[in-house]
MDAnalysis code that builds the backbone (N, CA, C; Angstrom):
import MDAnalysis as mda
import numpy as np

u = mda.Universe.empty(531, n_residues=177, atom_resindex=np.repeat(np.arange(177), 3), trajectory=True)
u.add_TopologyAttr("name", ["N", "CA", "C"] * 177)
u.add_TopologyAttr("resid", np.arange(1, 178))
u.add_TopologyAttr("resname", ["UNK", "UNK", "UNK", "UNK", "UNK", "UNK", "UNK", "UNK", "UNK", "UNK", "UNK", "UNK", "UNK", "UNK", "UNK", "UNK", "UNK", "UNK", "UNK", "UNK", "UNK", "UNK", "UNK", "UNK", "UNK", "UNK", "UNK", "UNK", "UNK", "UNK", "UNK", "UNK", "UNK", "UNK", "UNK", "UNK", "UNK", "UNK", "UNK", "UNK", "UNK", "UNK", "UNK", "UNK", "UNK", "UNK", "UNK", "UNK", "UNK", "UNK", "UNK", "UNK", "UNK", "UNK", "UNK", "UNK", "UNK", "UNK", "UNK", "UNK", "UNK", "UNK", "UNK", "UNK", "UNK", "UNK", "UNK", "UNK", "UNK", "UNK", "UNK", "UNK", "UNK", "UNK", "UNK", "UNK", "UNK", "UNK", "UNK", "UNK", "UNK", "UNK", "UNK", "UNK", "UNK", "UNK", "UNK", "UNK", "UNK", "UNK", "UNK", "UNK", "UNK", "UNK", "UNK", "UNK", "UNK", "UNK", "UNK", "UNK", "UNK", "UNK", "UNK", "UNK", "UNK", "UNK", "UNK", "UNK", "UNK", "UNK", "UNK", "UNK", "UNK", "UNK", "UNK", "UNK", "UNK", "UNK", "UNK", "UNK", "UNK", "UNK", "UNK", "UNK", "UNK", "UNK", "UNK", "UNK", "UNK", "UNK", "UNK", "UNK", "UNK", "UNK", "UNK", "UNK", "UNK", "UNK", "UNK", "UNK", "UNK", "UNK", "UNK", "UNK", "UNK", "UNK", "UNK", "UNK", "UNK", "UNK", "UNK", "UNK", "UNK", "UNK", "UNK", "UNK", "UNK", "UNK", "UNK", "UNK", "UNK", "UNK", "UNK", "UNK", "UNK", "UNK", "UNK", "UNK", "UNK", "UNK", "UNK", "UNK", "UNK", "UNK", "UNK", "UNK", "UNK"])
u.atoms.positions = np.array([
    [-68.771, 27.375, -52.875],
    [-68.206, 26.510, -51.865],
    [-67.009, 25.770, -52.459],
    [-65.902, 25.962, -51.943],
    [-64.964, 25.104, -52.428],
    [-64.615, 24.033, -51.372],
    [-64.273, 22.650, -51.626],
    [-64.299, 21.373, -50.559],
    [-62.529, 21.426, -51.211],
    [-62.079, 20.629, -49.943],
    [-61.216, 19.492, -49.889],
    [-59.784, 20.131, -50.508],
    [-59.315, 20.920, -50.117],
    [-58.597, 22.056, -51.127],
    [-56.843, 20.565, -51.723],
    [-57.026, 19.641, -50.530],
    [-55.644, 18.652, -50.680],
    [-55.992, 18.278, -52.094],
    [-56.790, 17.463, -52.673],
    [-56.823, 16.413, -54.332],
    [-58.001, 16.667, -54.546],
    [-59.257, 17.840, -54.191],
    [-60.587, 17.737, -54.928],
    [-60.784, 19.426, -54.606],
    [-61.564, 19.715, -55.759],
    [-61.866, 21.343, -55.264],
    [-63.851, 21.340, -55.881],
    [-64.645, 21.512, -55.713],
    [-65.764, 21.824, -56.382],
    [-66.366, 23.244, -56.275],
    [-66.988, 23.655, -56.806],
    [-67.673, 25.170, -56.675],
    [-68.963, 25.033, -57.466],
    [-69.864, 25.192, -56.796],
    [-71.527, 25.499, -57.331],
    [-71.533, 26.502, -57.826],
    [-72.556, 27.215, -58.837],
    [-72.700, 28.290, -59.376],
    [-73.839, 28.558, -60.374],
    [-74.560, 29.638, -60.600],
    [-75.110, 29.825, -62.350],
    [-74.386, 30.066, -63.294],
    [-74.281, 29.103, -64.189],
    [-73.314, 29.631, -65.364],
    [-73.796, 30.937, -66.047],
    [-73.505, 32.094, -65.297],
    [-73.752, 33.594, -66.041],
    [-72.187, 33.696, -66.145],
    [-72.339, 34.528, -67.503],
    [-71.373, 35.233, -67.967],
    [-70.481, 35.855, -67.177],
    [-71.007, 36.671, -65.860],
    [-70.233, 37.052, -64.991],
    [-69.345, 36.520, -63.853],
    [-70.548, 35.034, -63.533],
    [-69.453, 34.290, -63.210],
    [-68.638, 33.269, -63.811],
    [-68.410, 32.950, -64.822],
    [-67.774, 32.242, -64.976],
    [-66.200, 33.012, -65.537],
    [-65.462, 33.804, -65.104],
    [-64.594, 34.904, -65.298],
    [-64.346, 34.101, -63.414],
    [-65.021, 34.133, -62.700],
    [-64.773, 34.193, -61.226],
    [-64.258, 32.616, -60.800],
    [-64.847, 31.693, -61.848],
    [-64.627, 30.197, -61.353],
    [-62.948, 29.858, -62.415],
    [-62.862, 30.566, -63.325],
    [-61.500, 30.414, -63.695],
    [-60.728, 31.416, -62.974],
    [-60.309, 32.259, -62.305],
    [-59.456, 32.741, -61.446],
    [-59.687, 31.565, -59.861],
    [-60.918, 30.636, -59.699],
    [-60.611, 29.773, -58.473],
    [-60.263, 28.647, -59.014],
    [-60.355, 28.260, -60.415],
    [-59.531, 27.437, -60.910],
    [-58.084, 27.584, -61.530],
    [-58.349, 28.482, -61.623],
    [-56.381, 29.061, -61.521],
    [-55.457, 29.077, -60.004],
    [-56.198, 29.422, -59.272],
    [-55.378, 29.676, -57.913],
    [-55.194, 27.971, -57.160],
    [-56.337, 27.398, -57.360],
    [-56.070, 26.158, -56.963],
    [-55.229, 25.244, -57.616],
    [-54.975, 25.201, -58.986],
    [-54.187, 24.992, -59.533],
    [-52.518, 25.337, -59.011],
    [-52.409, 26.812, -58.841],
    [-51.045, 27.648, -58.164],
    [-50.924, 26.685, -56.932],
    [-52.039, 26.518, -56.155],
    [-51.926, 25.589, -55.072],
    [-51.090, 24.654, -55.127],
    [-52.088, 23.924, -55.789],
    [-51.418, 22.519, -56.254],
    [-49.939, 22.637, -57.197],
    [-49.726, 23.401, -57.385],
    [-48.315, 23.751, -58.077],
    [-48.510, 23.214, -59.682],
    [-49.187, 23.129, -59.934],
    [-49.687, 22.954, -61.380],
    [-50.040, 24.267, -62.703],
    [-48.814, 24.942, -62.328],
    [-48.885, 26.358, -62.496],
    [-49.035, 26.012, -64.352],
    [-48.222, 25.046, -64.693],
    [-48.369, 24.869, -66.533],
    [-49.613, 24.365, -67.014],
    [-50.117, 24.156, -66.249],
    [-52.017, 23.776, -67.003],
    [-53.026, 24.823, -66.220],
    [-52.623, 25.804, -66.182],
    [-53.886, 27.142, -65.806],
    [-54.215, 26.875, -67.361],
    [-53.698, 27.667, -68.515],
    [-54.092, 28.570, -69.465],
    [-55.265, 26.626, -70.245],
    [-54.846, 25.908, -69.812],
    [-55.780, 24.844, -70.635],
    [-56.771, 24.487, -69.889],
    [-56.609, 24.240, -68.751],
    [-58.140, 24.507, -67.819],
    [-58.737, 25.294, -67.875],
    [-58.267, 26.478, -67.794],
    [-59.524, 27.494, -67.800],
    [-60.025, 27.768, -68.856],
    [-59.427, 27.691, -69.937],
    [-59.813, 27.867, -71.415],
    [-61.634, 26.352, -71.491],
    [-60.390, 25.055, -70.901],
    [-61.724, 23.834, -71.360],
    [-62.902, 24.383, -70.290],
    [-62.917, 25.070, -68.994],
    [-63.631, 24.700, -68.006],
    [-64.422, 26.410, -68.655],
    [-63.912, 27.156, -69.580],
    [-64.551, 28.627, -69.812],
    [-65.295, 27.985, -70.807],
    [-65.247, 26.737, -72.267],
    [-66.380, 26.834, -72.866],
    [-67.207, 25.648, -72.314],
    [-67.092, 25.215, -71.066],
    [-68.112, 23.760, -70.567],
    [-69.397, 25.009, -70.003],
    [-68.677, 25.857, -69.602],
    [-69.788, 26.854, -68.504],
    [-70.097, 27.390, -69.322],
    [-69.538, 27.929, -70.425],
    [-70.283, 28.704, -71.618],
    [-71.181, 27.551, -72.356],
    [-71.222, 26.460, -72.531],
    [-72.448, 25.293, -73.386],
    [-73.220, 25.422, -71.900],
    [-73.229, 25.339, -70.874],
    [-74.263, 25.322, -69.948],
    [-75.358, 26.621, -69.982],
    [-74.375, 27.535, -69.929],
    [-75.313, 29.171, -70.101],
    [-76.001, 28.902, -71.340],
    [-75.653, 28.654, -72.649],
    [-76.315, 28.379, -73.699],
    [-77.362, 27.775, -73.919],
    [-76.936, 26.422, -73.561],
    [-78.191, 25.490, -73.790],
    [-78.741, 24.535, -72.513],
    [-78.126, 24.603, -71.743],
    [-79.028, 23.931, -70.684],
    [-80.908, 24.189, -69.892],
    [-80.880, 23.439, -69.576],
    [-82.679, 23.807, -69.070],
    [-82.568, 22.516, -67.872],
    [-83.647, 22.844, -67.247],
    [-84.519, 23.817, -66.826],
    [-84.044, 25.158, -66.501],
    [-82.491, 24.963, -66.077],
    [-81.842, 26.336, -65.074],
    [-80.580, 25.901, -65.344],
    [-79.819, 26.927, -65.000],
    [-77.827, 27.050, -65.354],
    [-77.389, 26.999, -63.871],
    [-78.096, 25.951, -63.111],
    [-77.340, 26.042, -62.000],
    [-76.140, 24.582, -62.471],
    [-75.045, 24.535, -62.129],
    [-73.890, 23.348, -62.130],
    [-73.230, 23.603, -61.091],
    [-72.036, 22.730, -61.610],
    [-70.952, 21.827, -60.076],
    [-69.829, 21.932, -61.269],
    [-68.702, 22.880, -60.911],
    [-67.320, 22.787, -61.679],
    [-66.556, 21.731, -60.656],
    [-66.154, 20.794, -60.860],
    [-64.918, 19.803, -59.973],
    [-63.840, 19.476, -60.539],
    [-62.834, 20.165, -59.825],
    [-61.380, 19.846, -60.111],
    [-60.812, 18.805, -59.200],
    [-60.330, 17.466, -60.051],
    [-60.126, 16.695, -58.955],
    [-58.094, 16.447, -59.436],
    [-57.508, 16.333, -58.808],
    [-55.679, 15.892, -58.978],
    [-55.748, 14.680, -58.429],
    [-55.405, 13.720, -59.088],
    [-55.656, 12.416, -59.857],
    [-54.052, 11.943, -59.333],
    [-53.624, 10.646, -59.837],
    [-52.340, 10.770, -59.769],
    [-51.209, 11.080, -60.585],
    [-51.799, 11.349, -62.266],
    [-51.378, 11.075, -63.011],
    [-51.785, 12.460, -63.594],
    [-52.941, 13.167, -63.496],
    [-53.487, 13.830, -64.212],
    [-54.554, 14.467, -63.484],
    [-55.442, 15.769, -64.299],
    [-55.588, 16.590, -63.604],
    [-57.712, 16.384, -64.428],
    [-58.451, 15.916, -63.498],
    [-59.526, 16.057, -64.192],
    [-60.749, 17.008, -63.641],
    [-61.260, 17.533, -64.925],
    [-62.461, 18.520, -64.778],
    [-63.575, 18.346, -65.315],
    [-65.073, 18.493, -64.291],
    [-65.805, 18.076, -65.281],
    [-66.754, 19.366, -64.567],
    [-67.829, 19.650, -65.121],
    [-68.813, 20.450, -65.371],
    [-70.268, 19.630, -65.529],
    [-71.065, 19.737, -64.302],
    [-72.203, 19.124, -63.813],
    [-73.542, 19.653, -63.862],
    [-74.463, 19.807, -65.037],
    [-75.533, 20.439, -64.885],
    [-77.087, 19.338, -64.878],
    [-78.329, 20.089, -65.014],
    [-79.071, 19.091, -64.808],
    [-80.055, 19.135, -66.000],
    [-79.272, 19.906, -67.235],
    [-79.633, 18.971, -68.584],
    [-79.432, 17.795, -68.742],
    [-80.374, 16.573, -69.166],
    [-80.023, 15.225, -69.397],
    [-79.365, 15.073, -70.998],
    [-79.582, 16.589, -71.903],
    [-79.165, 16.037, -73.065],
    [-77.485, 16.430, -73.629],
    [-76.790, 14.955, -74.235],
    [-75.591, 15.169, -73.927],
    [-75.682, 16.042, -74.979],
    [-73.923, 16.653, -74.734],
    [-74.017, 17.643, -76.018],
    [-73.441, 16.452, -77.441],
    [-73.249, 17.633, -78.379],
    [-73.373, 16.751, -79.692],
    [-72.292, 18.135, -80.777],
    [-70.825, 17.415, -80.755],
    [-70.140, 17.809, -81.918],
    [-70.535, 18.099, -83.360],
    [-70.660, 19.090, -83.393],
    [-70.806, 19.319, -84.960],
    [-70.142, 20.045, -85.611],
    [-69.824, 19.414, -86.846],
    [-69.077, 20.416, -88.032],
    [-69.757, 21.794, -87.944],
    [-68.752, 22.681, -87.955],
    [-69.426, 24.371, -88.442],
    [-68.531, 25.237, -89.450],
    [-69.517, 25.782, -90.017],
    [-69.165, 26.575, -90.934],
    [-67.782, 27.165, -90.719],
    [-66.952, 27.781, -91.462],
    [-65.439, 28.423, -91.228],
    [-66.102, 30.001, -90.813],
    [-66.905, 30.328, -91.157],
    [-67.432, 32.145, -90.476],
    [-68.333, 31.552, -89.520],
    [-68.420, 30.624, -88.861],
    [-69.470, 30.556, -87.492],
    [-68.559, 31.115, -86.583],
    [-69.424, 32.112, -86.200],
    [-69.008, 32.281, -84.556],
    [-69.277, 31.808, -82.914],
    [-70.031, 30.157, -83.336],
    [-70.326, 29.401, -82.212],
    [-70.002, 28.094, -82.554],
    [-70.209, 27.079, -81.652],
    [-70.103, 25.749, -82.119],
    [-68.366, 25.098, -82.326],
    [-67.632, 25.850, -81.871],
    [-66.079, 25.511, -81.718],
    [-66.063, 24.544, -80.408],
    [-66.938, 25.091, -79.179],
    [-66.399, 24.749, -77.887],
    [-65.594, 23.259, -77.613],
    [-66.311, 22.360, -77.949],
    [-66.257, 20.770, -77.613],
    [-64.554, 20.587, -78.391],
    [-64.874, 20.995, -79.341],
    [-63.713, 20.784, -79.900],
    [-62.249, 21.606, -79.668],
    [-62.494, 23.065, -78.924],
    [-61.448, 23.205, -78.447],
    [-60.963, 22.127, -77.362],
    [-62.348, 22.294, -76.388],
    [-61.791, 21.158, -74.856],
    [-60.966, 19.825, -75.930],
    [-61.526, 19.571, -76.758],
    [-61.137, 18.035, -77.497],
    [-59.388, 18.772, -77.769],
    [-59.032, 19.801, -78.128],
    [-57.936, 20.102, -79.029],
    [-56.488, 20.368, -77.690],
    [-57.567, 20.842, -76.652],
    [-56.201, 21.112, -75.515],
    [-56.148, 20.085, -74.281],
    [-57.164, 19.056, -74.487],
    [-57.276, 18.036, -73.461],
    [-56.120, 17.042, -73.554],
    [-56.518, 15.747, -73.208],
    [-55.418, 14.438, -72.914],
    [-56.869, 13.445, -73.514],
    [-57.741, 13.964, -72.882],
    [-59.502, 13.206, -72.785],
    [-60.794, 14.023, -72.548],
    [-61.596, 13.605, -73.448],
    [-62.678, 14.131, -73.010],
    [-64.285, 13.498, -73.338],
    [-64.826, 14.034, -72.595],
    [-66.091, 12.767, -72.869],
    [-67.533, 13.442, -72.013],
    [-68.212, 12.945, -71.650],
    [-69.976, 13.345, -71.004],
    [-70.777, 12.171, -70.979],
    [-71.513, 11.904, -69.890],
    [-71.965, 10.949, -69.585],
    [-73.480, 11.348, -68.628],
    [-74.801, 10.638, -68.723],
    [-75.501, 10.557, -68.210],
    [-74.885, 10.829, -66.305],
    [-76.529, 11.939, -65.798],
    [-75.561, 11.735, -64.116],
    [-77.552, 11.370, -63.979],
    [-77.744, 10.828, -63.587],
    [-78.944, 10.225, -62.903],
    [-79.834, 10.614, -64.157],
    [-81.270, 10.718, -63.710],
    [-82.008, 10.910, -63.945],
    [-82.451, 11.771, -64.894],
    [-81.647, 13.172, -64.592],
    [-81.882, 14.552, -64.739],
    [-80.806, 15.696, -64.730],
    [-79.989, 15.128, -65.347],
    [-78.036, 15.629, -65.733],
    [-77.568, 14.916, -66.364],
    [-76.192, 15.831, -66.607],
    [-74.925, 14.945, -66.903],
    [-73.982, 15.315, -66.560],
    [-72.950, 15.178, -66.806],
    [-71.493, 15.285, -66.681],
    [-70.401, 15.357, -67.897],
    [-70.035, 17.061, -67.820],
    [-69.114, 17.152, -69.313],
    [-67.570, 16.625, -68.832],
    [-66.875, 16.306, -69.176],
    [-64.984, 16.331, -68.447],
    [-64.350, 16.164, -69.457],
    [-63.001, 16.844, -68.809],
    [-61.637, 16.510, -69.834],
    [-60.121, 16.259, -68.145],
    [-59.498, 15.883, -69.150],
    [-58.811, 15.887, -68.640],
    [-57.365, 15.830, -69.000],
    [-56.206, 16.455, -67.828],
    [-55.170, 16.785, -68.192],
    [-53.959, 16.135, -67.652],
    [-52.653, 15.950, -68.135],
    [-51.698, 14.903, -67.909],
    [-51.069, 16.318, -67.244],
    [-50.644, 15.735, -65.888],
    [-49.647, 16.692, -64.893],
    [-48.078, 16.444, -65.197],
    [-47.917, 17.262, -65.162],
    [-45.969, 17.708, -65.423],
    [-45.185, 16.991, -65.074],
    [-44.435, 16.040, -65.494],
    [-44.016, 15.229, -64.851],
    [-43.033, 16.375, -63.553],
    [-42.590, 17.139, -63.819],
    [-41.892, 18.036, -63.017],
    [-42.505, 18.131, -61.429],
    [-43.749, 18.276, -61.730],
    [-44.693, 18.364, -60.769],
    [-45.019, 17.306, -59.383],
    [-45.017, 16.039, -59.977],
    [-44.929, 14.959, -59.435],
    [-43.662, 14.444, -58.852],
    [-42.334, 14.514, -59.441],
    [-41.204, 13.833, -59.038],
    [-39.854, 15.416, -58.273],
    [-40.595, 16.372, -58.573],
    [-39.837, 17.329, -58.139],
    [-39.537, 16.857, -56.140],
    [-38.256, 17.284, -55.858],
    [-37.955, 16.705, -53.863],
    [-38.192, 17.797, -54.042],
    [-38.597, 17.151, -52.567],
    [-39.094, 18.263, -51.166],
    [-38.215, 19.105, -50.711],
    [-36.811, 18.732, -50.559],
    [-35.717, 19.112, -50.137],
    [-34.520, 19.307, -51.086],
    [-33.609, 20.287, -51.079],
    [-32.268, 20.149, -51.600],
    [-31.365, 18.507, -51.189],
    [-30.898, 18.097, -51.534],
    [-29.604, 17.030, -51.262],
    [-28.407, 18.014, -50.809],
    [-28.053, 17.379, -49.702],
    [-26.615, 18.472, -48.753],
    [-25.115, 17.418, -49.569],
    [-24.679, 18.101, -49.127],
    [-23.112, 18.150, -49.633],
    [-22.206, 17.805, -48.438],
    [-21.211, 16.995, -48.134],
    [-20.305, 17.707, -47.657],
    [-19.592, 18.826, -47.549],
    [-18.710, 19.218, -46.860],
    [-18.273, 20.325, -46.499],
    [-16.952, 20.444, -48.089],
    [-16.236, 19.207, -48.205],
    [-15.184, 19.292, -49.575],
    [-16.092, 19.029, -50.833],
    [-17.196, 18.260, -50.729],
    [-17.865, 18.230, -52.305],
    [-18.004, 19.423, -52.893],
    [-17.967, 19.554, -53.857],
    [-17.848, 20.528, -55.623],
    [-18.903, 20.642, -55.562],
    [-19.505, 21.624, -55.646],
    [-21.564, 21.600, -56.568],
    [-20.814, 21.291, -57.649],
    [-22.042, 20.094, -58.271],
    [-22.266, 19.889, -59.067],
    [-23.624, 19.875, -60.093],
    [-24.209, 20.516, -60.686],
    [-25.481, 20.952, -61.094],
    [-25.760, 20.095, -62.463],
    [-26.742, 18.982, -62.034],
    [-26.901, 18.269, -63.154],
    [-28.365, 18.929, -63.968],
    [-28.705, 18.502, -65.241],
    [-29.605, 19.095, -65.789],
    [-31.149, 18.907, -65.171],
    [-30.768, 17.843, -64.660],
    [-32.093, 17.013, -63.803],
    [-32.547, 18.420, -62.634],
    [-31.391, 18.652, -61.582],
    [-30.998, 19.584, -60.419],
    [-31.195, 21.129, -60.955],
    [-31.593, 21.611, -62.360],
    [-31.751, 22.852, -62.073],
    [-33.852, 22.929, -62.295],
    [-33.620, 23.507, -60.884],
    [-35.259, 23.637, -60.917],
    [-36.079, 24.568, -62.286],
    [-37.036, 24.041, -62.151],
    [-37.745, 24.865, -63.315],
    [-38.622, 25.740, -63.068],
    [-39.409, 26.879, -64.602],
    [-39.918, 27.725, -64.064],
    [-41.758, 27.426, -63.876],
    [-42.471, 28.637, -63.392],
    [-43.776, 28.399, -63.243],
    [-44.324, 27.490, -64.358],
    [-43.375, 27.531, -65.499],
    [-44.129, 26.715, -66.453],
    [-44.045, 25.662, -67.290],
    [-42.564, 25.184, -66.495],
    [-42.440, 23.827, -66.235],
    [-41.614, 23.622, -67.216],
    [-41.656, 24.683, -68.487],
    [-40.866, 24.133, -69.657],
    [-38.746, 24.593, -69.088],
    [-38.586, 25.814, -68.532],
    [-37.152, 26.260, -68.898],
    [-36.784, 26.814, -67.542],
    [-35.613, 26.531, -67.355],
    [-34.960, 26.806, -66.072],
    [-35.418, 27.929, -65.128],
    [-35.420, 28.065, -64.142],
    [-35.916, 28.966, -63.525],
    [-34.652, 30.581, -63.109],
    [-33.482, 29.461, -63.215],
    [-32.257, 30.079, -63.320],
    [-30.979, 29.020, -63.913],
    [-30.263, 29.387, -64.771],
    [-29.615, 28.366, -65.652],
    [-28.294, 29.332, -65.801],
    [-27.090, 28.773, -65.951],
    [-25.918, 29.851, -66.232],
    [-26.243, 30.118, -67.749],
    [-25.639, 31.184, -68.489],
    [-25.732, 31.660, -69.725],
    [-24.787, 31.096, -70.305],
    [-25.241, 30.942, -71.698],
    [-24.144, 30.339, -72.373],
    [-24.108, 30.462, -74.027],
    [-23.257, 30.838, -74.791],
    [-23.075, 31.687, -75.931],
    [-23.659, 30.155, -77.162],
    [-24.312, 31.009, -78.196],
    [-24.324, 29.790, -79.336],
    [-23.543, 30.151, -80.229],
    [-22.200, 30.708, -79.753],
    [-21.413, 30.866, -81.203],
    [-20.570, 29.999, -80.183],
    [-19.906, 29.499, -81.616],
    [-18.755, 28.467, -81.005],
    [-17.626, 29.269, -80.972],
    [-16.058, 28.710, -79.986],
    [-15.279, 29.406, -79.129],
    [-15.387, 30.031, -78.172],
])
């Protein structure tokens, strides 16, 4: 079920292996939605090992709640199951092949944290600082008169899906002359 597609998205699920491949392509597209095309590859990465610690170690059952909420500032995700026990960072060996997760979400986040949810859950989240591009980009071109010059300031050339480099920019040589 996805709600509220304007500033909240949630999706129920079992964290199986198979789906969680399915909740990062609906957390990618909602993202595209929201035009937040430069934080796919870090959401889905934090929101692929929250559902992977749920499949792992949760009990009674791997049922959760992925919620993507767009904030004003920033972009937060948390991962809702009905283990009460929080998780717990630990140093691991340099040849472990588990026990990274927390600390990636920690390495590509802004924030991250877990908190008691009643009784009988909790709540994992991180969260992400939106583009400034994203936020202050107009709605509209600015018109010209009919004698004004384009003039293309650096501000005025739109950018690409990924927020870092022009989407189209004139070329221009780095040798001097």
């Amino acid at each position: 079920m996805i709600s509220n597609p304007s500033r909240h998205c949630a999706v129920e699920l079992q964290a199986l292996p198979s789906r969680i491949g399915q909740v990062r392509r609906i957390v990618s597209a909602q993202l595209r939605y929201w035009h937040l095309d430069a934080l796919i590859d870090r959401a889905a990465l934090g929101v692929t090992e929250l559902l992977a610690n749920v499949h792992r170690h949760a009990e009674p059952d791997k049922t959760c709640t992925v919620e993507i909420e767009l904030l004003l500032d920033r972009l937060m995700v948390s991962v809702r199951d009905h283990d009460p026990r929080l998780p717990v960072v630990e140093d691991v060996d340099t040849l472990a092949t588990c026990g990274r997760g927390l600390a990636m979400v920690a390495a590509v986040s802004e924030s991250w944290g877990a908190r008691p949810d009643g009784e009988s859950g909790k709540v994992v989240w991180f969260t992400l600082p939106t583009p400034t591009a994203a936020r202050t980009q107009p709605t509209r071109p600015s018109r010209r008169t009919a004698g004004e010059k384009p003039s293309r300031t650096f501000a005025d050339i739109d950018l690409s899906a990924d927020g870092r480099r022009p989407a189209h920019a004139p070329a221009r040589s780095a040798v001097a002359g």
